[in-house]
N, C-alpha and C positions, 0 to 999 in steps of 0.2 A: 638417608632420607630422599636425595634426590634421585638414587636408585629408583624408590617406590613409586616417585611423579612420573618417573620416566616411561615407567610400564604403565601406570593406569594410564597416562598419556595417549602411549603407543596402541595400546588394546582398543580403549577406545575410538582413536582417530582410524583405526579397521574394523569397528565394527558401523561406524556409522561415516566414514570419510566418501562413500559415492552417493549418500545422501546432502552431504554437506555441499560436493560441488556442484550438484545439481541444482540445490536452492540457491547458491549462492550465485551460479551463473544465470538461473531464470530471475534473478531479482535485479543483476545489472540490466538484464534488459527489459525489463518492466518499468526502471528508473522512469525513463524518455519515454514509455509510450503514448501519453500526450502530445508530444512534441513529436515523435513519429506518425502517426496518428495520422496530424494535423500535416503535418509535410507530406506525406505519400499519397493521401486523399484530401487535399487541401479543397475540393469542388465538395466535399461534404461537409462541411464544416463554414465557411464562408460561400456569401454573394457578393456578386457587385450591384453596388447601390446605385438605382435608378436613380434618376435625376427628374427631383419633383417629386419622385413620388412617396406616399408610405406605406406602412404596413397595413396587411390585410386583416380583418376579425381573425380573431384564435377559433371563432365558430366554422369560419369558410377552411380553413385547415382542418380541422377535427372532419368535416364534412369531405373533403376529398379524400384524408387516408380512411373513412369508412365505405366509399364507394369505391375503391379499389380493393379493400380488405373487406367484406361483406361480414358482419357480424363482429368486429372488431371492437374491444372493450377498450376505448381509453380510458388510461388511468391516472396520468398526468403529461402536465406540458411545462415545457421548460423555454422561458424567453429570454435571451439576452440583450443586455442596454447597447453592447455594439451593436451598430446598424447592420456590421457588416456579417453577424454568426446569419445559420440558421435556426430556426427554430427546431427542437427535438421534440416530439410526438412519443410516448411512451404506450404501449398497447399490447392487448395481450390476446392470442386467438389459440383455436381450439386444444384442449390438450394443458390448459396452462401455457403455454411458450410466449416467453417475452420478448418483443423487438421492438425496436425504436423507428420512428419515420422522421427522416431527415428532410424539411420543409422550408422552401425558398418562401420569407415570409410579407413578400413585398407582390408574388403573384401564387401564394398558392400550393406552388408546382412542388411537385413529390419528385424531391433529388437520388433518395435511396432511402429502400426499406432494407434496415440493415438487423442483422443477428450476430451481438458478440459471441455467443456459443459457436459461433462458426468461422472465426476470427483466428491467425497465428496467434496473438496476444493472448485469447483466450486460453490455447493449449499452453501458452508459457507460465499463466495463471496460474493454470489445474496444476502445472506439473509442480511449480512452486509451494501450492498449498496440500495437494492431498498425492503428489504423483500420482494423478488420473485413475486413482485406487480406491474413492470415496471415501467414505469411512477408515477401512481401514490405511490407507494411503494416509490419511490425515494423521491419523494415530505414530503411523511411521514416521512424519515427519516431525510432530510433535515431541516425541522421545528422542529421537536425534536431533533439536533444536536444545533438548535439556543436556544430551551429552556434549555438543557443539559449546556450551559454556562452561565444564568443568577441561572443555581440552586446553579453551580460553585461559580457563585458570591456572591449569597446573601449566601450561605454557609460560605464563608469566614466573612462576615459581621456577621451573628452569633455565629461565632466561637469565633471572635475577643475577649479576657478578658478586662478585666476593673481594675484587680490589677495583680500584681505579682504571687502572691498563686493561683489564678483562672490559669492566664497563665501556671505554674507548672502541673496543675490538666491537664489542656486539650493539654499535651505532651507527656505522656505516659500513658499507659495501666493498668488500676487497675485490675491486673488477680486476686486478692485473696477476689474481691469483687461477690456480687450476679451477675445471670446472663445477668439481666436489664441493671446493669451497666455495666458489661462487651460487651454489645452489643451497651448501649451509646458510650462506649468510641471506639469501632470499628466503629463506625460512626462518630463519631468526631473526637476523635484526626487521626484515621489512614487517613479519609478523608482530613484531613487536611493537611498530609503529601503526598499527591496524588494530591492533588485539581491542582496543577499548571501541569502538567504533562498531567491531563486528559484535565486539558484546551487546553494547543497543541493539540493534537489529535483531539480533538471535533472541532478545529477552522481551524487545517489545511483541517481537512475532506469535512468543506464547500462547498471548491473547485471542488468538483466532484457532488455538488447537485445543484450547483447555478450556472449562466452564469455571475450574475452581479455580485457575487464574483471574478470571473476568470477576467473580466475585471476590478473591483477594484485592482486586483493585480498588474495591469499592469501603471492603471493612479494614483496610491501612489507612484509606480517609475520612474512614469514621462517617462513609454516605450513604444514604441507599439509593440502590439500583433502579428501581421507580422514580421518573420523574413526577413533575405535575398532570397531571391527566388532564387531556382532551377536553374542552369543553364540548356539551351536549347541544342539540336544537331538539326543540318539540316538533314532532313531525306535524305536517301541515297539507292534511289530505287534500290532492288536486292543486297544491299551489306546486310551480315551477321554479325548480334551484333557478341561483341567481348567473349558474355558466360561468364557464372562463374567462370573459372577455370582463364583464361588471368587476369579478374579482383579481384581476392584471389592475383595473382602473381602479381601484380599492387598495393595490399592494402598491400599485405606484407611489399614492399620496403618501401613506403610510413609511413605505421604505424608496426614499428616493437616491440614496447615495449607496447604489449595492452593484454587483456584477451580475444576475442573473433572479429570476423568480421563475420555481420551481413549484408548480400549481398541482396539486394532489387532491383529487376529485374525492368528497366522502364516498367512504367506503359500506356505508350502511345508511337506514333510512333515519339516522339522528345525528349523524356526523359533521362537522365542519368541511370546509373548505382549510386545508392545512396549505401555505407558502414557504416555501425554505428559499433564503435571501443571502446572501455572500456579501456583508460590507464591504468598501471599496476599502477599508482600510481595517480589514479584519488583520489579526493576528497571522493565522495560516487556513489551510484550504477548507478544515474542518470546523474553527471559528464560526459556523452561521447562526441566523435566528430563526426563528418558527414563527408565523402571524398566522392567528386561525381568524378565517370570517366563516359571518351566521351562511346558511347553504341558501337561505332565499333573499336577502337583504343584502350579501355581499358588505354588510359592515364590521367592522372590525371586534371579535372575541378577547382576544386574547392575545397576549405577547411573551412569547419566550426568549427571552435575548441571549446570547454567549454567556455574559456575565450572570445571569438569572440562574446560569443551570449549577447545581450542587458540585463539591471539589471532585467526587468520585467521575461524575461525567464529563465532567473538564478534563482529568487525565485520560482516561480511558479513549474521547475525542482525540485528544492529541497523539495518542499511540499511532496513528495513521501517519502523519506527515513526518513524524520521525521516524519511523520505518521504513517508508516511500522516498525519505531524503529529501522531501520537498516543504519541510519546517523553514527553511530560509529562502526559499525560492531557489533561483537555477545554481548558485555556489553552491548548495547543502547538496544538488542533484548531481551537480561533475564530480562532485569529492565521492558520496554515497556508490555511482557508478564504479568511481575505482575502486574503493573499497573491496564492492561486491567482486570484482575481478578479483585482483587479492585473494579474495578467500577462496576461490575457486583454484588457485594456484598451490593455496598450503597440502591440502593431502596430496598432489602430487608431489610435489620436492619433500616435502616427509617422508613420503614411500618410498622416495631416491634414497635418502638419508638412511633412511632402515633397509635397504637391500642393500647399501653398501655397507655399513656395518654388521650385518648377517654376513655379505662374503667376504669379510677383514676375519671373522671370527672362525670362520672356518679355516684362513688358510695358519691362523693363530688360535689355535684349541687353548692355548692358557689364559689368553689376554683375559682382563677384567674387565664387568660392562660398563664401557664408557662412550660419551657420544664424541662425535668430531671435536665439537667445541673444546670439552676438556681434556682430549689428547692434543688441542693445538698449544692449552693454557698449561699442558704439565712440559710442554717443552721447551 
């Protein structure tokens, strides 16, 4: 039987192992790049705070990146309670193309109009999700995400010992042995200590390649995919929405223990004003709530809270921070990093493992197929 794991194993981990390191290696470093992000362009992200003074209208910002962008559609603004962030400007100009304007928000001043599409992180994105292949790209990564878990599996199955002393052998690292072995056993035993971990990853990531994943998520919690809908405003011909500034002073009262308000301008002539708020003491990154105010009165609609939203979209939310490693803050990110490294290691020392048992077989035409491990345990 373990013959037969070995091969599905093997076949498998060649037909899809330079997709695996590729994901795996674009995902260690995608871990950090908030925290790279913020360290390499740290004048984008923060100011230093004037003394005395405060911030300016979100109107007098909206009005500056429009007189530098001519014809620029913002679409939302994003304010944080630290003094010290900037404000991020969301905008959209011709062609569709979205870019963000980073705004010193004590004078004004346009720090950087910046475009993730044009970003190294961006290309480590693409490569992670679709290898810069669109669709089809996505599709490849997606089936080799689903064979990345049956290698998971039958990995485990061959791993499994059969006494005590073999169990001992395939738990730690024989460093003071030949190189062979030493690349077995980073194959085995370290894979072994990884194998549940990379499984998360690999099974939560489904989610973003599959439709019928995203709806399995929903009908195993017995949810639907639709949440509450949007509240409506009656349009009110000639009257003037209430702006971003009435509704920051509307989210404030409303939500005053949060990290950030994320202002999302209606999108048509009956829509809300939508806020996305970050408690200080949410769960993880994805935990937020929704506040809609009326689009002329800037009073309060509506409230969606974390807790409010159905079990389907409570899971489905959290699939992000446990895939990003960032479920427990910076411990789940150092551990997840290594992880991701790890995995980018196994089809290499596997392919070691199978070329060296490919030339043991050839210069031994009779030998039976057996891997390292069990020619170490039959000796």
């Amino acid at each position: 039987m373990k013959i037969f794991f070995r091969r599905i194993h093997l076949y498998l981990s060649l037909a899809a192992g330079l997709i695996i390191m590729v994901t795996c290696f674009t995902g260690a470093v995608l871990v950090f790049e908030k925290e790279l992000q913020q360290f390499f362009h740290r004048e984008r992200y923060f100011v230093e705070i004037p003394s005395g003074s405060t911030q300016v209208a979100v109107a007098k910002m909206v009005e500056m990146v429009e007189k530098q962008v001519p014809g620029a559609d913002i679409s939302s603004v994003k304010i944080y309670t630290d003094p010290s962030r900037t404000a991020e400007l969301n905008y959209t100009v011709e062609k569709g193309q979205r870019r963000t304007a980073f705004v010193n928000p004590y004078s004004a001043r346009i720090i950087e109009m910046y475009s993730y599409q044009e970003t190294f992180f961006y290309t480590m994105f693409a490569l992670h999700r679709w290898m810069l292949g669109g669709n089809i790209g996505k599709m490849i990564v997606g089936v080799s995400t689903i064979i990345f878990l049956f290698i998971l599996i039958t990995g485990i199955v061959l791993w499994w010992p059969k006494t005590r002393a073999i169990l001992r052998q395939r738990l730690r690292i024989k460093l003071d042995a030949g190189w062979k072995r030493v690349n077995h056993d980073l194959h085995i035993v370290v894979g072994f200590y990884s194998a549940i971990l990379l499984f998360v990853f690999a099974f939560t990531g489904l989610a973003w390649s599959f439709e019928w994943f995203n709806k399995g998520i929903y009908k195993v919690t017995g949810s639907p995919m639709q949440g509450a809908k949007p509240p409506v405003n009656e349009f009110r011909e000639g009257v003037n929405m209430a702006g971003f500034d009435k509704v920051l002073s509307s989210a404030k009262i409303a939500a005053a223990d949060v990290e950030f308000y994320n202002i999302s301008a209606p999108k048509d002539s009956v829509a809300s004003y939508a806020v996305n708020v970050l408690p200080n003491d949410a769960a993880h990154e994805s935990a937020t709530d929704n506040y809609y105010f009326d689009r002329y009165g800037a009073s309060v609609n509506t409230v969606v809270r974390w807790e409010d939203r159905n079990l389907g979209q409570r899971v489905r939310a959290t699939f992000k921070p446990v895939h990003v490693s960032s479920i427990i803050g910076m411990p789940s990110k150092i551990i997840g990093f290594i992880i991701c490294l790890l995995g980018t290691s196994f089809p290499v020392t596997g392919f070691i493992m199978w070329l060296n048992r490919t030339r043991k077989k050839k210069k031994q035409p009779g030998m039976l197929a057996a891997d390292m491990g069990e020619q170490e345990e039959a000796a």
